[in-house]
C-alpha positions in Angstrom: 113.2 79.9 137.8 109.3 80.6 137.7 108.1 83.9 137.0 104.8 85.3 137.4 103.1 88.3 134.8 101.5 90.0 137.7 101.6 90.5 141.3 99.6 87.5 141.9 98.7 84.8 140.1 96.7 81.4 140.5 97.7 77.8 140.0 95.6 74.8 141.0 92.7 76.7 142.6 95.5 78.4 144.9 95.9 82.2 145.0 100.0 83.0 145.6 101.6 86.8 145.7 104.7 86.8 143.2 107.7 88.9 144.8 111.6 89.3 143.2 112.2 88.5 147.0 111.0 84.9 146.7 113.3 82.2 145.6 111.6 81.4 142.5 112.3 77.7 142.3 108.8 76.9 142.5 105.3 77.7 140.7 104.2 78.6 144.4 107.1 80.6 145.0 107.1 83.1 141.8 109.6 86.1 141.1 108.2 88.9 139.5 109.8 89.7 136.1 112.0 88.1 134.0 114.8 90.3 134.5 115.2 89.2 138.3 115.2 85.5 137.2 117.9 85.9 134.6 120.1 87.4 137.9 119.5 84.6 139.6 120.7 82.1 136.8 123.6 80.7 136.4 125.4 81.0 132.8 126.1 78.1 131.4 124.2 75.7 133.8 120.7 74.6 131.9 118.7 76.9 133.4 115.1 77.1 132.4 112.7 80.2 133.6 109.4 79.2 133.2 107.3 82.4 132.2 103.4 82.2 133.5 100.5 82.4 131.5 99.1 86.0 131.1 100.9 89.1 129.8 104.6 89.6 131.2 105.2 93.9 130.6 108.6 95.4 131.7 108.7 98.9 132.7 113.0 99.0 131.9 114.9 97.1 129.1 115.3 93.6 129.5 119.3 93.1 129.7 119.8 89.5 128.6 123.7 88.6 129.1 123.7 85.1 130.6 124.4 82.4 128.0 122.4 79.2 128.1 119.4 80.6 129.5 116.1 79.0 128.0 112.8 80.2 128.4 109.6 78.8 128.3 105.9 80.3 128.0 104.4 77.5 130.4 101.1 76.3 129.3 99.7 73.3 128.1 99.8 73.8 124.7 103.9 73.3 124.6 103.4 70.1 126.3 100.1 68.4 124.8 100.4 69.7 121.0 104.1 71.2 120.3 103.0 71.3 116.6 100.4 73.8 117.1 101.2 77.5 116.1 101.3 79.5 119.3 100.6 83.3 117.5 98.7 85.8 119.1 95.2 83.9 118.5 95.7 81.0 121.3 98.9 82.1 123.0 99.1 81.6 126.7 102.4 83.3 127.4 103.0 86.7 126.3 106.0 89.3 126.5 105.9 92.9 126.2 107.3 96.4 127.4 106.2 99.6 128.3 109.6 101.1 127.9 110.3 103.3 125.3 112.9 101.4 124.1 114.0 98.3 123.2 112.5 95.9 125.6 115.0 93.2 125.5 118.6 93.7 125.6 120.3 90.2 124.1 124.0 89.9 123.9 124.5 85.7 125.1 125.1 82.7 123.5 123.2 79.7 123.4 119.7 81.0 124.8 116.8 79.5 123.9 113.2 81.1 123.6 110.1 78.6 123.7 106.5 78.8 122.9 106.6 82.7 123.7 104.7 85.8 122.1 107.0 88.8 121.6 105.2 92.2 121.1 106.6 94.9 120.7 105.4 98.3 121.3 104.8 101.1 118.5 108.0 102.3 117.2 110.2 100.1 119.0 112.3 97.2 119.2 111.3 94.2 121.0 114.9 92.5 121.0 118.2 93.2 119.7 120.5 90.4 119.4 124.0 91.0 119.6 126.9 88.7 119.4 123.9 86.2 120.0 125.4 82.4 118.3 123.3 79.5 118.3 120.7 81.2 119.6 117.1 79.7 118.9 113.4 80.6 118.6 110.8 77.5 119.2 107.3 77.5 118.6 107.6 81.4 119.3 105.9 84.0 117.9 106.0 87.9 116.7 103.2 90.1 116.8 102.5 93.5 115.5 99.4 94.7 117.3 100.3 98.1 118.1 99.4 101.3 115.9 101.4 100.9 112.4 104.5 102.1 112.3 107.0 101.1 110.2 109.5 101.7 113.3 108.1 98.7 115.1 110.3 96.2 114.8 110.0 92.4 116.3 113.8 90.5 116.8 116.5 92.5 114.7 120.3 91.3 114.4 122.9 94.1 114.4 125.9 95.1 115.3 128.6 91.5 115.0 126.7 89.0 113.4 124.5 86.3 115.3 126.0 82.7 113.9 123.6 79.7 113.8 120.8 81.3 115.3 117.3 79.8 114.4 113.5 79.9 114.3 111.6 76.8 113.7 108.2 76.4 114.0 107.5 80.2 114.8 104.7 82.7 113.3 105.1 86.4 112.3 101.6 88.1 112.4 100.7 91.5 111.8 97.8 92.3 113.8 96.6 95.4 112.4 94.5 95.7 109.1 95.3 97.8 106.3 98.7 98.9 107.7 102.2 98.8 107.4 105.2 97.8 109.9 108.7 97.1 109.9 110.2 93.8 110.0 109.3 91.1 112.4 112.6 89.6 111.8 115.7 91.3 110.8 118.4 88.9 109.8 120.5 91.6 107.9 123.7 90.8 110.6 123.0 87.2 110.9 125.3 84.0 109.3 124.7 81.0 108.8 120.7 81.2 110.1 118.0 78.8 109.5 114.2 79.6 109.5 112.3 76.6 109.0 108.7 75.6 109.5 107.6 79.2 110.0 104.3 81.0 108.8 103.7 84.7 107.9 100.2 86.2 108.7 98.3 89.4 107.8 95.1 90.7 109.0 92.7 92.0 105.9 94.1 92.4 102.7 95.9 95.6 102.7 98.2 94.7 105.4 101.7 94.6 104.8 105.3 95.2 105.8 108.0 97.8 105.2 
């Protein structure tokens, strides 16, 4: 399921309007947010929604219930140079909200998040995960690039625990210089996680998390 970050968007020289009412099953046939691809999925069926380059915003909380979904920020970096670190600096793909809220809403299984960076807004939550096992993060980043707050936090665990979940190859960046935020990850109701390959980054020197 492709899915474009605005209402139109360019691929191979070609200009294409992205609508929820197209079928999605094409790059020249794009929905529109994220949330109208994950009702189209099936559970449990491989999909993949492939996210556009640019800036993806949602307007309402992202409610994430399908397991086995797997998305993937779709640009050429994933595909030429997997090992480079896709943080805020060179990523393509970006996911954001303007809700004021948490933006994305994950209580499934086995979903998958791929070369995608997750920003959430001042004082807020990007995602909760919820009852989320084996759950993983892949060449994914967090970045904190809104006013300092130590509200703002990136992908928190709460409520029953996420099992197996896992981030490899991911960056946590705070953005802002001289400031303080809350947690990019919160693993306080996750078992049995692994974190592997990662890479914390602060701007300046005075930077730093609650």
């Amino acid at each position: 399921w492709w899915v474009s970050p605005a209402d139109s968007y360019t691929i191979g020289g070609e200009t294409y309007p992205a609508s929820n009412g197209n079928d999605g099953l094409s790059p020249d046939r794009a929905l529109r947010n994220p949330s109208q691809a994950i009702s189209n999925a099936t559970a449990d069926n491989g999909d993949l929604i492939m996210m556009l380059p640019g800036t993806h915003t949602d307007s309402a909380t992202v409610t994430l219930s399908k397991a086995g979904l797997t998305f993937v920020g779709a640009h050429p970096v994933q595909r030429i140079a997997p090992q480079l670190r896709t943080y805020a600096l060179n990523t393509k793909v970006n996911w954001t909200s303007t809700f004021a809220g948490t933006a994305v809403t994950n209580t499934a299984a086995d979903c998958a998040f791929v070369g995608i960076n997750m920003i959430p807004v001042t004082a807020r939550t990007f995602m909760t995960c919820i009852a989320t096992p084996r759950n993983a993060f892949i060449g994914c980043a967090v970045t904190m690039s809104a006013v300092a707050s130590t509200s703002t936090k990136g992908i928190v665990f709460s409520g029953a625990a996420g099992v197996n979940c896992s981030f490899i190859d991911c960056v946590f960046l705070n953005n802002v210089a001289t400031s303080a935020q809350g947690p990019c990850l919160d693993l306080t109701a996750a078992d049995n996680f692994l974190v592997e390959g990662c890479e914390v980054l602060l701007k300046g020197t005075s930077s730093a998390w609650a």
